[in-house]
VOTI-288855 format. One record per atom (N, C-alpha, C, O): x, y, z; residue in three letters. Coordinates in steps of 0.001 Angstrom, whole numbers, plus 500000, padded with zeros to 6 digits. Example, Ala and Ser with C-alpha at 12.3 -4.5 7.8 and 13.67 -1.06 7.14 Angstrom:
REM residues 2
513190494310507800ala 512300495500507800ala 513200496700507800ala 514236496681508465ala 512850497750507080ser 513670498940507140ser 512900500030507870ser 513409501138508039ser 
This chain:
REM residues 249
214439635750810360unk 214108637070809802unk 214884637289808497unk 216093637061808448unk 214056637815807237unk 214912638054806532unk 215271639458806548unk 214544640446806648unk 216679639350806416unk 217164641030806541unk 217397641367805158unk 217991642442805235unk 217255641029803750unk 217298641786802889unk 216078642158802434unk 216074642820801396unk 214686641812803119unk 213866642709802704unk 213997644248803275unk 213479645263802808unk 214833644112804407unk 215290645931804988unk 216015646693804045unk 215914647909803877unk 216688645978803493unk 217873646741802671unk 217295648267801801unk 217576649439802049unk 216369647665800689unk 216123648591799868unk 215421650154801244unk 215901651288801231unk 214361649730802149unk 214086650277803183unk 215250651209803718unk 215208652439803694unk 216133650561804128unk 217002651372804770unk 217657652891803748unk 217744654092804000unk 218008652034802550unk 218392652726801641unk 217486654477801426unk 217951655616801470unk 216073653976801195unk 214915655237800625unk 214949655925802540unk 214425657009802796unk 215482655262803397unk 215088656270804864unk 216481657564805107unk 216594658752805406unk 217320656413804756unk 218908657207804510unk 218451658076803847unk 218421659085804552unk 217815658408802233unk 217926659237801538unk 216757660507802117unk 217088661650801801unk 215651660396802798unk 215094660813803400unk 215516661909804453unk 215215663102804493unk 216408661052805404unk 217054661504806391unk 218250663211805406unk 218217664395805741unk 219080662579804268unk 219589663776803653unk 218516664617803210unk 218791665810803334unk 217517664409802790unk 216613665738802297unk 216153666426803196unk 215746667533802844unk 216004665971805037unk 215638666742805861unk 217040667144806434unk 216931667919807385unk 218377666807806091unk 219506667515806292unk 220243669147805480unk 220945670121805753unk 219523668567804444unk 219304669831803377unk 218441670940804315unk 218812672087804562unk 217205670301804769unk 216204671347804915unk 216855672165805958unk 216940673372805732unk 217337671690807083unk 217753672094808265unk 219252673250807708unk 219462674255808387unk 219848673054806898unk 221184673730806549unk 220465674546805447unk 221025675565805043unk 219220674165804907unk 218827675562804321unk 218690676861805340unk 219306677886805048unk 218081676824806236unk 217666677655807164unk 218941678381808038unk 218786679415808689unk 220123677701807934unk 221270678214808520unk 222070678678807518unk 223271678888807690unk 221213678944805961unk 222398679137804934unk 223465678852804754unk 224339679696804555unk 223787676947804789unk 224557676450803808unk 224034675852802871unk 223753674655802823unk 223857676759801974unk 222958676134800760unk 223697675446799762unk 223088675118798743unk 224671675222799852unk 225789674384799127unk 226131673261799498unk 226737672459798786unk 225750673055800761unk 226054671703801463unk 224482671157801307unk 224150669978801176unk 223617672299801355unk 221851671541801116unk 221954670833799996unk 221793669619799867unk 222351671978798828unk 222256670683797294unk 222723669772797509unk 222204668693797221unk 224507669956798418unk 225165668138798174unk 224010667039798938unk 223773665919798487unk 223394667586800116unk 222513666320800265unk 221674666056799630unk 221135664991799930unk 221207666667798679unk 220026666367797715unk 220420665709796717unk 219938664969795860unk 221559666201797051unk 222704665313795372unk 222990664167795725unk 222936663344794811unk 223247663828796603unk 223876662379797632unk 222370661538797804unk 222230660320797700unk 221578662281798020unk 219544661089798578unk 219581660691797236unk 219391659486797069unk 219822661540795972unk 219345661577794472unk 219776660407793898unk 219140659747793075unk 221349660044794537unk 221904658643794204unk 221762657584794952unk 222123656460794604unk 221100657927796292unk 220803656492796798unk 219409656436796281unk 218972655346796651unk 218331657184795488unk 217055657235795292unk 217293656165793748unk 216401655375793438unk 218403656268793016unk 218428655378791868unk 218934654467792093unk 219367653819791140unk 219156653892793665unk 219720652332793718unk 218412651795794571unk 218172650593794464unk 217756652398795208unk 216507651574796460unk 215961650611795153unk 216500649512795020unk 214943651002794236unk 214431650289793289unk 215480649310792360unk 214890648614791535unk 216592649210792389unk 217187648465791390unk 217716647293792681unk 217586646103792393unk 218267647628793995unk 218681647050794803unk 217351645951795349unk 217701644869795819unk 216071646226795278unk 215161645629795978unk 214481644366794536unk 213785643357794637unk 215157645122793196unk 214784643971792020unk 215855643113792406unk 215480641992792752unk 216898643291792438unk 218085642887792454unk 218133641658793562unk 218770640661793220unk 217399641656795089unk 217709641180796079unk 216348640376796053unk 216277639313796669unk 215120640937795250unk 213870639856794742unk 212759640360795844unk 211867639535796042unk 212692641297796417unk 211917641670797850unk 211334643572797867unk 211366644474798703unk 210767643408796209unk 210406644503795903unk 209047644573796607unk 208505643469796658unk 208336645593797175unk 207119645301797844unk 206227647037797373unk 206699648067796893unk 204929646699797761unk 204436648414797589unk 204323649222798515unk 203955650396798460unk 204781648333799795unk 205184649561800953unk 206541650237800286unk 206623651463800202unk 207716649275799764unk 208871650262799193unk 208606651207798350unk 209189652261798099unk 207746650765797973unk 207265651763796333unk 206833652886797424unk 207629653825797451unk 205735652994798337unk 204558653666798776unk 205891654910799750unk 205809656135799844unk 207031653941800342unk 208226654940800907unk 208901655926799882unk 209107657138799947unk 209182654965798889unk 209570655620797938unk 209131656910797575unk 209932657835797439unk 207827657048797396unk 206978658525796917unk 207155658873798235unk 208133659617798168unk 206852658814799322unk 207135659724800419unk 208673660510800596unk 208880661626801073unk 209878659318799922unk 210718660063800545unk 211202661466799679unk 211714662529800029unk 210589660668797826unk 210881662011796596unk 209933662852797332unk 209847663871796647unk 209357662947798110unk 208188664364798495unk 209135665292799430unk 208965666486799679unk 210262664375799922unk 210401665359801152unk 211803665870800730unk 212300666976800941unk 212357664719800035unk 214211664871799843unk 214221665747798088unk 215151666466797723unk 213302665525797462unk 213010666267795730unk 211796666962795452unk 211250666955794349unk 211209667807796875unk 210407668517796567unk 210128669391797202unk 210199670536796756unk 209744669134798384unk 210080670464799824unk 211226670771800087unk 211488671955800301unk 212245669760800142unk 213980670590800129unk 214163671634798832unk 214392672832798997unk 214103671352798244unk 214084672246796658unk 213632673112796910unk 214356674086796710unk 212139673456797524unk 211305674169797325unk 211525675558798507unk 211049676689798406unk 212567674900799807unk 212754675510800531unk 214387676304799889unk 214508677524799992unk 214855675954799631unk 216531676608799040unk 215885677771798593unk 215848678904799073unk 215292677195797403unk 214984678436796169unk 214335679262796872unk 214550680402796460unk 213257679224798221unk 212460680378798824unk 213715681524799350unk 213792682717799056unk 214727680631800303unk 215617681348801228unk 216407681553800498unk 217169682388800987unk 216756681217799376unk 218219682117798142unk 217197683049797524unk 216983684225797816unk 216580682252796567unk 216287684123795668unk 214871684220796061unk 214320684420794979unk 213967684199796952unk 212711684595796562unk 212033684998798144unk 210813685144798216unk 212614685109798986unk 212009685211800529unk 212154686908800514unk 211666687473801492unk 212691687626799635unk 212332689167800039unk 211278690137798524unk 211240691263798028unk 210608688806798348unk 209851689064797240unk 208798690052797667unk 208653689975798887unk 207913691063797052unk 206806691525797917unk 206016690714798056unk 206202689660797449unk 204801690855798911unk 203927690221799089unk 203916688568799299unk 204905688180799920unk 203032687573798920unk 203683686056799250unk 203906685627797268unk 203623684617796624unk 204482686855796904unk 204705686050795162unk 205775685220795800unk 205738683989795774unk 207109686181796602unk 208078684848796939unk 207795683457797109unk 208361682524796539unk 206562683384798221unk 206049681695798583unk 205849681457797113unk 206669680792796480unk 204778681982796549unk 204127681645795278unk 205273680539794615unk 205294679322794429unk 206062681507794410unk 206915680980793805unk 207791679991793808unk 207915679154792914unk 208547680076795018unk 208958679262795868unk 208468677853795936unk 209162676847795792unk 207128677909796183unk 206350676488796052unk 206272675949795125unk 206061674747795287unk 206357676333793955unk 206299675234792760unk 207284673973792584unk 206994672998791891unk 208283674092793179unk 208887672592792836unk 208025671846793841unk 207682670719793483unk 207588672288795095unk 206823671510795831unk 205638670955795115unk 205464669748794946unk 204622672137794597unk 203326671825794357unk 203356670557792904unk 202936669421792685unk 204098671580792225unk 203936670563790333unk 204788669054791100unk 204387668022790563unk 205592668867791950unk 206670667702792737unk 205259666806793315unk 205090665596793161unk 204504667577793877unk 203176666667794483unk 202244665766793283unk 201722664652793269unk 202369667040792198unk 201283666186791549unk 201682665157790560unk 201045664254790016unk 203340665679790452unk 203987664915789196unk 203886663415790235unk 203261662454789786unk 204480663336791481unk 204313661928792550unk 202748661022792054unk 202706659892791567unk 201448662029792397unk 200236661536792382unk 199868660926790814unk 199090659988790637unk 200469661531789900unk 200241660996788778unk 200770659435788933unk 200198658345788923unk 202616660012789132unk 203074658305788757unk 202753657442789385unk 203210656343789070unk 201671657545790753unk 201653656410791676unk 200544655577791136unk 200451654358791282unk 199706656355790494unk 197922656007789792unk 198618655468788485unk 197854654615788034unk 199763655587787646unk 200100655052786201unk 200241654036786257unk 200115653575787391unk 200504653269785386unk 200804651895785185unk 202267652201783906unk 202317652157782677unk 203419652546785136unk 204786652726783924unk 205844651292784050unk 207066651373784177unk 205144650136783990unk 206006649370784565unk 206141648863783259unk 205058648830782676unk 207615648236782240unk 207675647967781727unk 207689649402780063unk 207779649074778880unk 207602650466780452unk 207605651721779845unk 209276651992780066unk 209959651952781089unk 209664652317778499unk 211329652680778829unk 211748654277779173unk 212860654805779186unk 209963655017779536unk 210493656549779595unk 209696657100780839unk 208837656384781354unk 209952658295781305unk 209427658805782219unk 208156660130781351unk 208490661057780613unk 206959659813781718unk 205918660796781086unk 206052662011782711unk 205469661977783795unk 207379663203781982unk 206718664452782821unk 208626664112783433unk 209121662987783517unk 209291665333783743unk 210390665471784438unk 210254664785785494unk 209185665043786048unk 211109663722786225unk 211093663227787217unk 211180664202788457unk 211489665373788236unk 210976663868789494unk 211389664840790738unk 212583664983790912unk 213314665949791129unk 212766663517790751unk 214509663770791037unk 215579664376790431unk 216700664537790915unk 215001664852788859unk 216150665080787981unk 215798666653788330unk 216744667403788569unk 214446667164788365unk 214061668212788592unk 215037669141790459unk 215065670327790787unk 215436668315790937unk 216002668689792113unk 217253669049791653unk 217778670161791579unk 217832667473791225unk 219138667925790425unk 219654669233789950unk 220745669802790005unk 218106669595789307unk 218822670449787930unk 218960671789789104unk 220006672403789314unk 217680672040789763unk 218185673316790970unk 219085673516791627unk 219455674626792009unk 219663672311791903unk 220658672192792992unk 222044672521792467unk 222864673204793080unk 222271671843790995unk 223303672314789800unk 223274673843789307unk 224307674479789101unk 222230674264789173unk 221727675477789221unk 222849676179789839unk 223943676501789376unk 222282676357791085unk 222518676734792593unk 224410676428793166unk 225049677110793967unk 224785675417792544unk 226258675321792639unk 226740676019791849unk 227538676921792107unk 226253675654790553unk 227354676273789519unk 227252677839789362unk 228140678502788828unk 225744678528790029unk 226234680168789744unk 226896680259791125unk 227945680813790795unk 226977680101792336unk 227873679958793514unk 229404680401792744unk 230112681399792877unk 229574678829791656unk 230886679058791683unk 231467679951790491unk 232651679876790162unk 230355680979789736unk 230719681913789188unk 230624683629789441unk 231093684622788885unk 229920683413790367unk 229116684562791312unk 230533686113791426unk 230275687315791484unk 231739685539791422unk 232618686827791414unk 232754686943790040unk 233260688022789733unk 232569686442789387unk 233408686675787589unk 232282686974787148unk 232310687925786366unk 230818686323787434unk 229654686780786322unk 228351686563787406unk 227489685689787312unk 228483687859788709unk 227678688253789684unk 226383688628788430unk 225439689026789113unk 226132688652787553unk 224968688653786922unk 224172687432787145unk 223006687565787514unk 224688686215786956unk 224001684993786451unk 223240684559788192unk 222300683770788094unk 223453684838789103unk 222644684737790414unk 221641685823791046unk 221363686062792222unk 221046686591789431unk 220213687397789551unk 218595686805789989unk 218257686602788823unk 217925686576790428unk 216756685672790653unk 215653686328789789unk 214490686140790145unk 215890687057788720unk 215046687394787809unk 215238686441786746unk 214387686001785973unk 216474686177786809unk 217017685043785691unk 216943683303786047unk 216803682364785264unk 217079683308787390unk 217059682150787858unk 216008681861787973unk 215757680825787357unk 214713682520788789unk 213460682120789066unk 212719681314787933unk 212115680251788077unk 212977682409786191unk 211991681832785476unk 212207680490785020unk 211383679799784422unk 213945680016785504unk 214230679078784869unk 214006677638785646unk 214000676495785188unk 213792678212787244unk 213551676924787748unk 211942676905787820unk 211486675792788080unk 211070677856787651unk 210020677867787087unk 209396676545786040unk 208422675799786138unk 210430676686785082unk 210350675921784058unk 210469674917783772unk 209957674292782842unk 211405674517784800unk 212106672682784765unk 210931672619785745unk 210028671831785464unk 210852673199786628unk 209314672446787617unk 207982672210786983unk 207359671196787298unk 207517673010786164unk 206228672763785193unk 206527671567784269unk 205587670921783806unk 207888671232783968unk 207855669998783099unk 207551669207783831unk 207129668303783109unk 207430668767785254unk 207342667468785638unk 205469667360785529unk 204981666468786222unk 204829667922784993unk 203574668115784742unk 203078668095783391unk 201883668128783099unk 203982668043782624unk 203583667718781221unk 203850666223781111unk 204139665376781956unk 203594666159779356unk 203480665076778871unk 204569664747778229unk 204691663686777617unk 205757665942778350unk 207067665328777736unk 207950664194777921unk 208422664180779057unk 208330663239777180unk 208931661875777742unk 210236662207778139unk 210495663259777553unk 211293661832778894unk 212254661452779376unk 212555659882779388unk 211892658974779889unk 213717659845778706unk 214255658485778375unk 214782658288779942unk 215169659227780638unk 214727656934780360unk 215218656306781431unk 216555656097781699unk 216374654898781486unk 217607656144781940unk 218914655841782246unk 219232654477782330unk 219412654169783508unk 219338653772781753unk 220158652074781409unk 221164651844780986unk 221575652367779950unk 221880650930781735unk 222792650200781493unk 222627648980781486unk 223610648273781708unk 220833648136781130unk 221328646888780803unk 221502646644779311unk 221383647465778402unk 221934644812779210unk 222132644607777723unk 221413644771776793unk 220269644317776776unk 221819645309776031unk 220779645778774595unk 220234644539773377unk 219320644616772557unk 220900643771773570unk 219888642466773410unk 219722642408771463unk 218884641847770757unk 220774643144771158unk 220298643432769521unk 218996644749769690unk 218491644955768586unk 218529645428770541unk 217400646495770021unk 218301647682770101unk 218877648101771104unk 218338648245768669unk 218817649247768521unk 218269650584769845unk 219079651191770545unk 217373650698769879unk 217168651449770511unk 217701651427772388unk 217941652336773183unk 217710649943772500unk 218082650048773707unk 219871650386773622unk 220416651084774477unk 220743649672772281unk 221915650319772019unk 222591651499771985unk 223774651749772215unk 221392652403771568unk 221476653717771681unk 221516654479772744unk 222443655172773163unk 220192654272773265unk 220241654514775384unk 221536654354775632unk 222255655341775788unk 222139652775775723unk 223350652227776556unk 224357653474776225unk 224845654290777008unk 224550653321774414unk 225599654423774912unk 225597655324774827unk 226763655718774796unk 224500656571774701unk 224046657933775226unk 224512657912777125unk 224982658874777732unk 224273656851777581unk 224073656616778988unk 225832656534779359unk 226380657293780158unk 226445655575778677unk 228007655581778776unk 229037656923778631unk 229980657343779302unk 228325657385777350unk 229022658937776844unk 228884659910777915unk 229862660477778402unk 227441660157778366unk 227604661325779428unk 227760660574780624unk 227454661370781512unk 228078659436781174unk 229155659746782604unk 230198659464782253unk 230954659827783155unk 231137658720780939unk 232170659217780879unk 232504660466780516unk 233707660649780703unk 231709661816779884unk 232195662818779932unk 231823664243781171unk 232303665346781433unk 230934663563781549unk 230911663895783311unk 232338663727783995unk 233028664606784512unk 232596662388783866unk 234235661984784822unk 235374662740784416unk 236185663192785224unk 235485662945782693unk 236564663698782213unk 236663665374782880unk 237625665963783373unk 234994665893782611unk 235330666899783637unk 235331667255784708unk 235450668432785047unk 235172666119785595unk 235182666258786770unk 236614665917787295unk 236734666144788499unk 237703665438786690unk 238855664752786526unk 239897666324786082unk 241122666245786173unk 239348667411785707unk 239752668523785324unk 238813669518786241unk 238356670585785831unk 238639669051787366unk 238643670051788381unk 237498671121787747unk 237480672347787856unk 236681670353787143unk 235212671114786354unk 233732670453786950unk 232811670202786173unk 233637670225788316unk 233212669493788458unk 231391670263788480unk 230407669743787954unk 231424671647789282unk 230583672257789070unk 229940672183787518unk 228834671748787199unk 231123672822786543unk 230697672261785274unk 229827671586784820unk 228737671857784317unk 230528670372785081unk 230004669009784673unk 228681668691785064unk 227946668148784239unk 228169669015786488unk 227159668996786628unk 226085669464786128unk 225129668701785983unk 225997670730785775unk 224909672095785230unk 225092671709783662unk 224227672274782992unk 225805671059783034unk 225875670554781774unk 225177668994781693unk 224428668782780739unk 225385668040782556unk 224803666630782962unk 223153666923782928unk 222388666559782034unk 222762667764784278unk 221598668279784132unk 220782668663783403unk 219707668095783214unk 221313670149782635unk 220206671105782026unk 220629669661780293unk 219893669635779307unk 221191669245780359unk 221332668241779046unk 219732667264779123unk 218751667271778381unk 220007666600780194unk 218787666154780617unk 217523666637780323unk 216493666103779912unk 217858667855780649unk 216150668604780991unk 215953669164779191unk 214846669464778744unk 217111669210778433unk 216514670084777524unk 216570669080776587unk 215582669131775854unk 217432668062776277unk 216868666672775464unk 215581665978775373unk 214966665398774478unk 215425666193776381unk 213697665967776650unk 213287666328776473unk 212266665937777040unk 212949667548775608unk 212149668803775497unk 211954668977774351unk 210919669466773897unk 213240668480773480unk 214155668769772075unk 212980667667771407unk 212112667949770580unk 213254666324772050unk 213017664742771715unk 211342664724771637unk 210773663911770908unk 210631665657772421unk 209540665858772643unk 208731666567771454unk 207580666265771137unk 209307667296771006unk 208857668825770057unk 209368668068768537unk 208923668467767461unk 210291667006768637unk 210695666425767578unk 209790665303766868unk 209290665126765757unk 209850664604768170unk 207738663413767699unk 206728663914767268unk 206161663555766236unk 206150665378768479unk 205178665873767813unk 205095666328766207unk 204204666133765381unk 206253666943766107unk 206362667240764798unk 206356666311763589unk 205881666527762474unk 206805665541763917unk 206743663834763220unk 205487663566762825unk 205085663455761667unk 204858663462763865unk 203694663346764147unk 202471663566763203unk 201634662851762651unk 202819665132763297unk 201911666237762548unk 202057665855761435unk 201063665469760820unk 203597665839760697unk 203920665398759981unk 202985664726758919unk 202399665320758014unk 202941663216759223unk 202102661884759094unk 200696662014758658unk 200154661615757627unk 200025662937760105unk 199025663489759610unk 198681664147758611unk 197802663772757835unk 199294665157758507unk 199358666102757364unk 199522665314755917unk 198680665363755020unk 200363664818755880unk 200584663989754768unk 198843662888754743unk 197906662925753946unk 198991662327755563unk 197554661442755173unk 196536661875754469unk 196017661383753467unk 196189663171755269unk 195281664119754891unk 194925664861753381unk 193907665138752747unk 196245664993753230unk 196881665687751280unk 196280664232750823unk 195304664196750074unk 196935662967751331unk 196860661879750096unk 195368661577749356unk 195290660767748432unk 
């Protein structure tokens, strides 16, 4: 028997198993211990695929687990926090309404990438699920840990529209650069990645090393989500650019 085709397997069930640990401690309101498991599946969710290249026993049942387990551990856990923190005494079902969107845009952003062909693509087309969990869950810690000094910022008038927002990106067409650390081979561009990729977890560690760790996170995150956004609005414009110019010539 070979046992390292289990490995990557075991890995995406573990992470599984934390997103239905989340779900269960949502409902008993520890919603702080829910993010850490979403935060904890989130990092075994970026080793299953590198561990199963790595060990040569990549298969499309892993892949096919894979989307099952981002459905349950980066999309219904998410989707359940945000109902039972700010949106379960909403009138009427706007709360669900609402509530459901990391689920619903999480379903379709899955159905897209499973039908793409991104293999060999250095970016993600549309917020990943996973970063999209992240960013709620960072969210969700870091006003926790400001909630006596600036009881404003865990207003869910303020929060809602914003996780609103990171959830509709995973439905666009905005790119997200991939996270690498392999060798850059002389391509500038992959040089650049490497050390964009080096800079923010060494300055993740510095503040997390200064007892900023909440910090560090909600800065790691919303960096993520809004570079992508920045990087996005910056091509198009390029873009237009080109055109425009052709057009005059």
């Amino acid at each position: 028997m070979n046992v390292k085709r289990f490995i990557p397997n075991i890995i995406s069930m573990t992470s599984l198993f934390l997103g239905f640990l989340s779900i269960l401690n949502s409902f008993i309101d520890n919603y702080l211990l829910a993010c850490y498991f979403i935060l904890i599946a989130a990092i075994l969710d970026s080793l299953d695929g590198a561990v199963a290249r790595a060990l040569g026993v990549s298969s499309e049942f892993g892949k096919e687990l894979d989307s099952l387990v981002d459905l349950v551990s980066f999309c219904l856990a998410p989707s359940i926090l945000v109902y039972i923190l700010y949106s379960q005494n909403m009138p009427g079902i706007s709360g669900e309404v609402i509530a459901f969107a990391p689920l619903l845009l999480g379903v379709i952003r899955l159905a897209q990438f499973n039908v793409s062909d991104g293999d060999g693509i250095s970016y993600f087309k549309g917020l990943p699920t996973t970063f999209n969990a992240i960013f709620i869950c960072s969210l969700i810690i870091y006003v926790d840990s400001v909630r006596l000094t600036n009881p404003q910022y865990s207003d869910p008038r303020l929060l809602l529209p914003i996780i609103m927002a990171s959830s509709f990106l995973m439905v666009t067409k905005v790119r997200y650069s991939k996270i690498s650390f392999s060798k850059p081979d002389g391509d500038k561009k992959k040089s650049t990645k490497l050390s964009l990729s080096l800079i923010s977890i060494v300055s993740f560690l510095i503040l997390v090393a200064f007892n900023k760790f909440e910090l560090a996170l909600i800065i790691y995150s919303s960096s993520f989500v809004i570079l992508g956004l920045l990087n996005h609005l910056f091509i198009r414009e390029k873009i237009h650019h080109k055109f425009v110019k052709k057009i005059l010539k």
